[in-house]
C-alpha positions in Angstrom: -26.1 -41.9 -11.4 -25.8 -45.4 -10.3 -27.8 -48.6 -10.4 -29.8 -49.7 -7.3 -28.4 -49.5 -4.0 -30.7 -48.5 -1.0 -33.0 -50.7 0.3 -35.9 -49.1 -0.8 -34.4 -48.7 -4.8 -33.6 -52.4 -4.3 -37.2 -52.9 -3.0 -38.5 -51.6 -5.9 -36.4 -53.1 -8.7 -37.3 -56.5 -7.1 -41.0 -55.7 -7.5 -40.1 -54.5 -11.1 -38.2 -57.1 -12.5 -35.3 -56.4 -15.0 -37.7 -55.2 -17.8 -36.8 -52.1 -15.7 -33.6 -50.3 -14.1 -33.6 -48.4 -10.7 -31.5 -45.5 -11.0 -29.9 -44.0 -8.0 -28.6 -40.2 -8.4 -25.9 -38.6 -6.2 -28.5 -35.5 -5.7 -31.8 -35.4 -4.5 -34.5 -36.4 -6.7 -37.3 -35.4 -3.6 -39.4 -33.0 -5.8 -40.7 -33.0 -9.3 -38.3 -29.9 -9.9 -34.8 -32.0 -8.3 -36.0 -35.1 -10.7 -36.7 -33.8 -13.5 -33.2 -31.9 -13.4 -31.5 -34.6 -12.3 -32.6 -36.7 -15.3 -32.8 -33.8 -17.8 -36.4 -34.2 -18.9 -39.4 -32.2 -18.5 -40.8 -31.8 -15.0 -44.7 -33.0 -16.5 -42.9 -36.0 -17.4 -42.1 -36.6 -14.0 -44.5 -39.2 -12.4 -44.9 -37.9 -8.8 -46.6 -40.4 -6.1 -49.0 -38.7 -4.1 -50.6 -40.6 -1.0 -54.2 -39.7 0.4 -56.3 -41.1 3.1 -59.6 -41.7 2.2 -62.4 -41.4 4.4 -62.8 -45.3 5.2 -59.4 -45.2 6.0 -57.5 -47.0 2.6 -54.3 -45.2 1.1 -55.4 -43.8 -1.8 -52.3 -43.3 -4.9 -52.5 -40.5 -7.1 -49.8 -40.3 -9.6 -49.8 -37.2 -10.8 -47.9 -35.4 -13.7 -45.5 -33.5 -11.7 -46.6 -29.9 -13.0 -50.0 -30.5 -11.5 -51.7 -29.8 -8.2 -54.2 -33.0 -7.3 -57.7 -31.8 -7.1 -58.9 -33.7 -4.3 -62.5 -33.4 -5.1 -62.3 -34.9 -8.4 -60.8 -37.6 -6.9 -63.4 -38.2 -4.9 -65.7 -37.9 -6.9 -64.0 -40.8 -9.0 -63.6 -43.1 -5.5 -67.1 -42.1 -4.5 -65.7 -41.2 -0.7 -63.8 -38.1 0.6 -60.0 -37.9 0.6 -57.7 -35.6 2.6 -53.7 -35.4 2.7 -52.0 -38.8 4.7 -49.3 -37.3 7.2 -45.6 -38.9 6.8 -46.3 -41.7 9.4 -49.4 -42.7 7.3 -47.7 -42.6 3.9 -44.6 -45.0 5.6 -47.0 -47.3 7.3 -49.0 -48.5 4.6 -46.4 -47.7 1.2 -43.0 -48.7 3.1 -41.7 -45.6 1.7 -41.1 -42.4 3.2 -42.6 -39.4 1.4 -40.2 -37.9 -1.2 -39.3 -41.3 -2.6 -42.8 -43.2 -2.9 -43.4 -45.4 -5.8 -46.2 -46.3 -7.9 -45.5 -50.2 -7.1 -44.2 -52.2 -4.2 -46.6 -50.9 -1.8 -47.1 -52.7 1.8 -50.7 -52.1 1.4 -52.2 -52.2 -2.3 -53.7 -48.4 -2.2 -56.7 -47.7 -4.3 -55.0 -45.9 -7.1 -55.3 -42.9 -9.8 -53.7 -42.0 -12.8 -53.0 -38.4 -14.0 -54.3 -38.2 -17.8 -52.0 -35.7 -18.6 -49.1 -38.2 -18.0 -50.4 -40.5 -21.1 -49.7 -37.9 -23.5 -45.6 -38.7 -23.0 -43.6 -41.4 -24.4 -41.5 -41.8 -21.5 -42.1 -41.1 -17.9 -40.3 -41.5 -14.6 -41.1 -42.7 -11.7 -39.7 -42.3 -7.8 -38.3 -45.9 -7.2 -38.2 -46.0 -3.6 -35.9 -43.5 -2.1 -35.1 -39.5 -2.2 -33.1 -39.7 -4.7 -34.0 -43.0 -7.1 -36.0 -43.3 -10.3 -36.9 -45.6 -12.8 -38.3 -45.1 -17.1 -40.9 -46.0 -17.9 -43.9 -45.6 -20.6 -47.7 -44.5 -19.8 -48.6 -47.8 -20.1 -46.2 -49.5 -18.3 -47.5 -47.4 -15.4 -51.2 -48.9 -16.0 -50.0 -52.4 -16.1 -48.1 -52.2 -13.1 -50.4 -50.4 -11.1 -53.8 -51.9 -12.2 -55.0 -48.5 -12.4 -56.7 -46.4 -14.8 -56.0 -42.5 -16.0 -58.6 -39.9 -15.3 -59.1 -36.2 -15.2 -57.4 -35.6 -11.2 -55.3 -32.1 -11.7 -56.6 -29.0 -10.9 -57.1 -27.3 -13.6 
């Protein structure tokens, strides 16, 4: 592992400040499973970015804890509109990220945005920082200050 080097790890650490460190890993850190190896933690501490489309057309972030499965309709239900999955040219368009390495922060167009409950109930959590295979620590509530965003009941259960 390394610091910050790509331009979307180097994106992200801007956004972050240097409260934070961008790791960048020699492996892939794509999945929840390749992260959470990578780092040697648990894969439900892994906080996996997950982009929607909703139906008036506004990205939609769900960070989810990366064991579970979103449940669209909760969500919303929560956002009061339909949702359905944002294809890779949607996610890059209005994130800057491709898919596999989309942050919680940094986003080219603030998305209305979700936090997984289950996540809260760790210490520590990390986050993809811009790239396949970069990451970055952080607490629950780190991830609610940066993002604005709130934790609710969105896995399938």
């Amino acid at each position: 592992m390394k610091p910050a080097a790509s331009e979307g790890a180097l994106r992200v650490q801007a956004t972050l400040g240097e409260s934070f460190r961008v790791l960048e890993f020699e492996q892939s850190t794509h999945s929840s499973a390749d992260a959470a190896a990578a780092i040697g933690c648990d894969v439900a501490q892994i906080a996996k970015s997950m982009v929607f489309k909703a139906a008036d057309g506004q990205p939609v972030l769900v960070v989810a804890s990366g064991v579970n499965r979103v449940d669209e309709k909760k969500v919303a239900a929560l956002l009061g509109q339909k949702i359905g999955r944002a294809d890779p040219a949607f996610v890059l368009h209005h994130t800057g990220f491709a898919v596999g390495g989309v942050a919680p922060v940094g986003h080219g167009t603030p998305p209305l945005t979700l936090l997984d409950r289950d996540l809260a109930a760790f210490p520590r959590i990390w986050a993809a920082a811009g790239s396949p295979n970069a990451v970055f620590e952080l607490t629950p509530a780190d991830l609610e200050r940066l993002t604005g965003a709130t934790f609710a009941d969105v896995a399938k259960r």
